[in-house]
C-alpha positions as a printed Julia matrix, in Angstrom:
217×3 Matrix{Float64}:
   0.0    0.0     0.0
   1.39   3.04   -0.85
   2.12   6.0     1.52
  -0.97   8.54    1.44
   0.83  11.94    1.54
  -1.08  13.78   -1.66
  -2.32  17.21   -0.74
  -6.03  17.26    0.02
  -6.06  20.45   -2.79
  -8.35  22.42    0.06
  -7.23  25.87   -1.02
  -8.98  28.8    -1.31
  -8.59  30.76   -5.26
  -7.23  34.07   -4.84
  -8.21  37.91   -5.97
  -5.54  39.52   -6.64
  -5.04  43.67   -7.72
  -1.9   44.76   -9.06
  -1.69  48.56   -8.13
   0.88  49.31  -10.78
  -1.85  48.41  -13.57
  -4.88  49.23  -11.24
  -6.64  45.88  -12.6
  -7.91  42.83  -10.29
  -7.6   39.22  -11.34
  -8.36  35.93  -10.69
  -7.59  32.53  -12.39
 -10.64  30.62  -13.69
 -10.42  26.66  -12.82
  -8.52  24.86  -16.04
  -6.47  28.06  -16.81
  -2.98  28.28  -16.22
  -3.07  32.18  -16.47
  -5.04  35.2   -14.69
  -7.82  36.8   -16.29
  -8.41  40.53  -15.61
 -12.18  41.16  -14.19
 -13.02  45.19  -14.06
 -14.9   46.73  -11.09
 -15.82  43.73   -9.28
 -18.78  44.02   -6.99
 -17.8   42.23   -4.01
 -19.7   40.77   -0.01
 -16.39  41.06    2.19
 -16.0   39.66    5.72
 -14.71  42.15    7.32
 -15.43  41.14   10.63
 -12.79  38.26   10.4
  -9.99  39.92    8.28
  -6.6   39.73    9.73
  -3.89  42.11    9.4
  -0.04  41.28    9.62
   3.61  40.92    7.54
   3.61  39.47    4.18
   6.83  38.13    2.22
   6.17  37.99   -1.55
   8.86  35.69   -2.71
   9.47  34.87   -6.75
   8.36  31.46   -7.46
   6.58  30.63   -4.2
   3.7   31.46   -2.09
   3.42  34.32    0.51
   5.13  33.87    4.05
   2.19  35.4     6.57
   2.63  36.21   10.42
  -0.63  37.84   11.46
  -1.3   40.36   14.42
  -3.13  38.5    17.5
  -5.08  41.46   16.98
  -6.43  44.39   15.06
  -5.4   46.72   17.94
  -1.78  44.48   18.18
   0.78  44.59   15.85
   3.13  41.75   15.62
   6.55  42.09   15.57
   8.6   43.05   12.22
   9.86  39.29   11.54
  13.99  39.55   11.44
  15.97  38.69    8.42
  17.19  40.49    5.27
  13.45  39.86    3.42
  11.66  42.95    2.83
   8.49  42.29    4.85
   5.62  45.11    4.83
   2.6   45.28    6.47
  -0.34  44.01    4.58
  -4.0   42.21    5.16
  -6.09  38.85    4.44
  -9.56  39.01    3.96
 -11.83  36.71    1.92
 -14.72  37.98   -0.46
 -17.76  36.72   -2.27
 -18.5   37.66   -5.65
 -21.61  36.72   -7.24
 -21.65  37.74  -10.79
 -21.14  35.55  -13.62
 -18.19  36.79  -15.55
 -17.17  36.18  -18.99
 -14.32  34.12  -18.99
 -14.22  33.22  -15.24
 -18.01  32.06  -14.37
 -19.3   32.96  -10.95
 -16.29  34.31   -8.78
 -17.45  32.86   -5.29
 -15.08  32.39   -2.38
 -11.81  34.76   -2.84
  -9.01  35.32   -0.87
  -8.0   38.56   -1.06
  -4.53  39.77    0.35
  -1.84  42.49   -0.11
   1.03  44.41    1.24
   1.01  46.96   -1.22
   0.43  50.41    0.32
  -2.27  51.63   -2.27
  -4.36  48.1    -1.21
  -3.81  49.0     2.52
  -5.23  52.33    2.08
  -8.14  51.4    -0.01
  -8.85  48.59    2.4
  -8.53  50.82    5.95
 -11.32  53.4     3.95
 -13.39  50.35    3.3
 -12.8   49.02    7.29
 -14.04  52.68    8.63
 -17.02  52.43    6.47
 -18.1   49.04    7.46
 -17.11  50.2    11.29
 -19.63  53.08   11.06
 -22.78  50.82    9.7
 -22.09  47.61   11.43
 -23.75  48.71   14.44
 -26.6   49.55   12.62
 -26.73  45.89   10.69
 -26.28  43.07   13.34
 -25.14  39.59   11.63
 -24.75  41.38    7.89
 -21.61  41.97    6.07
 -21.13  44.58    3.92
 -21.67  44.96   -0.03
 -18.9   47.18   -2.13
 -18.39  47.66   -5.24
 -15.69  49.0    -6.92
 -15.93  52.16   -8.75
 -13.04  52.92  -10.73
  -9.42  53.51   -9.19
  -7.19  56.81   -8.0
  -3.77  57.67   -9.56
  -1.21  58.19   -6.82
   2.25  59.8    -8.49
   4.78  58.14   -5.9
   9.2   57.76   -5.57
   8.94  54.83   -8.08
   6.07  56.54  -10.28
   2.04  55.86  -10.49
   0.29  53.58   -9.05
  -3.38  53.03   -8.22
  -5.67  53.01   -5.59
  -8.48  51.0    -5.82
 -12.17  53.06   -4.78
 -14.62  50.67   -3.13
 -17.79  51.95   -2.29
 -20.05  50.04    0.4
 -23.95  50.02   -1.26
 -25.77  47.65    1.04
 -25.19  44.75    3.9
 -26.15  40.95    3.21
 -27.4   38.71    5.72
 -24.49  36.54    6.9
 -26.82  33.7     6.93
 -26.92  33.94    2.74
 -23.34  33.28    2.07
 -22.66  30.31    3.9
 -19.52  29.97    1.99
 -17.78  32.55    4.63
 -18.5   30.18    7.48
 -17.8   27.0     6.14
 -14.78  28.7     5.57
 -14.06  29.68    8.76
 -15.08  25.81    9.96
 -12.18  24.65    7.73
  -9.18  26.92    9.32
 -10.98  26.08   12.79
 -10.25  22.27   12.39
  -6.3   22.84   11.34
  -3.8   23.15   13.9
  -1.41  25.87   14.34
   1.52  23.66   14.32
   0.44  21.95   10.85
  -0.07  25.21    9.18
   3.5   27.19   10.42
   7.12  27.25   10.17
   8.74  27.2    13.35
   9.54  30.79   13.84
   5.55  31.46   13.32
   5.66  32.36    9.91
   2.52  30.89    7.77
   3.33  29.22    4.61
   0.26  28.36    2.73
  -0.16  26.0    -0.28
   0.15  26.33   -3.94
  -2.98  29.06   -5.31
  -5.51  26.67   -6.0
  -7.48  27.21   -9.49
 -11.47  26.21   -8.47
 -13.62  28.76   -6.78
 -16.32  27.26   -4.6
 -19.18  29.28   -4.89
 -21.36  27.67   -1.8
 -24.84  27.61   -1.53
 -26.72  29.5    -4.24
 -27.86  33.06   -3.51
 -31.55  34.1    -2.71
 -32.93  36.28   -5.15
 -33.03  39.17   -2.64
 -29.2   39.72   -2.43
 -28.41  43.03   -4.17
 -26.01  40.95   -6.16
């Protein structure tokens, strides 16, 4: 019998924004390439995003070491690699694009200082209604994106605007999410000076349970 020591290919597909182009992208199961989608409209769980260092290697995935808090910053990890500060956060898109179907479950993450500002604009925003919509997340939608002339030229800041709040209950694919990371271990899932090292970008989105017609998206 031989050894059982596949992956289990539980990874979740990535949204990525490059700010030097201002586009997002994704990769569409059975393509080896990204595809560019334009002003996605997005449900983000902002109540569980995490905020840390990221490492963006060549060739590899991101090295993580998260905060063990919003209001706690963890410490700069030593070493010559040119860690920044960055964020995790995973999305739900609903929309059936050309070229990429329905976008579902994303992971969205970045160190890149025109993400991190677009991101802290969208956190104050969903601070200031969440109050107000007990067990909803919030509904953006991106609206375009904001030169910024910089040392190394321009980039671009993405503009999200928040249009509405979704009941939590109608995109199960956020908690069965969170279910999944609950039942792996810390020491399975890390190096052992802390530092996360996640699996290949998988290539499938799930997209959960369908929508009811009453989402706004």
């Amino acid at each position: 019998m031989p050894l059982n020591l596949g992956g289990d290919n539980d990874f979740t597909p990535y949204l990525k924004y490059n700010t030097k182009a201002g586009r997002f992208y994704v990769r569409p199961q059975g393509v080896t390439e990204d595809v560019e989608i334009v002003n996605p409209r997005l449900a983000i769980d902002m109540a569980n995003i995490r905020t840390g260092w990221i490492y963006y290697s060549e060739g590899s995935g991101p090295e993580k070491v998260w905060d063990t808090s919003l209001a706690q910053a963890a410490r700069r990890p030593p070493g010559p690699q040119k860690w920044k500060r960055g964020f995790e956060v995973m999305v739900f898109g609903n929309d059936n694009l050309p070229g990429v179907g329905v976008l579902g479950l994303r992971e969205w993450s970045s160190n890149a200082g025109n993400a991190n500002n677009a991101i802290v604009k969208m956190f104050e925003a969903y601070e200031a209604g969440t109050a107000a919509n007990p067990g909803k997340v919030p509904f953006y939608v991106c609206a375009g994106v904001t030169p910024v002339n910089g040392q190394y030229g321009t980039k671009y800041e993405p503009r999200f605007e928040l249009k509405g709040w979704v009941e939590r209950a109608k995109i199960p694919a956020f908690e069965e999410y969170l279910e999944k990371q609950a039942l792996k271990t810390e020491p399975h899932h890390a190096a052992g000076n802390g530092i996360a090292h996640p699996g290949p970008m998988a290539t499938a989105a799930p997209a959960g349970k369908p929508f009811d017609d009453s989402i706004p998206f």
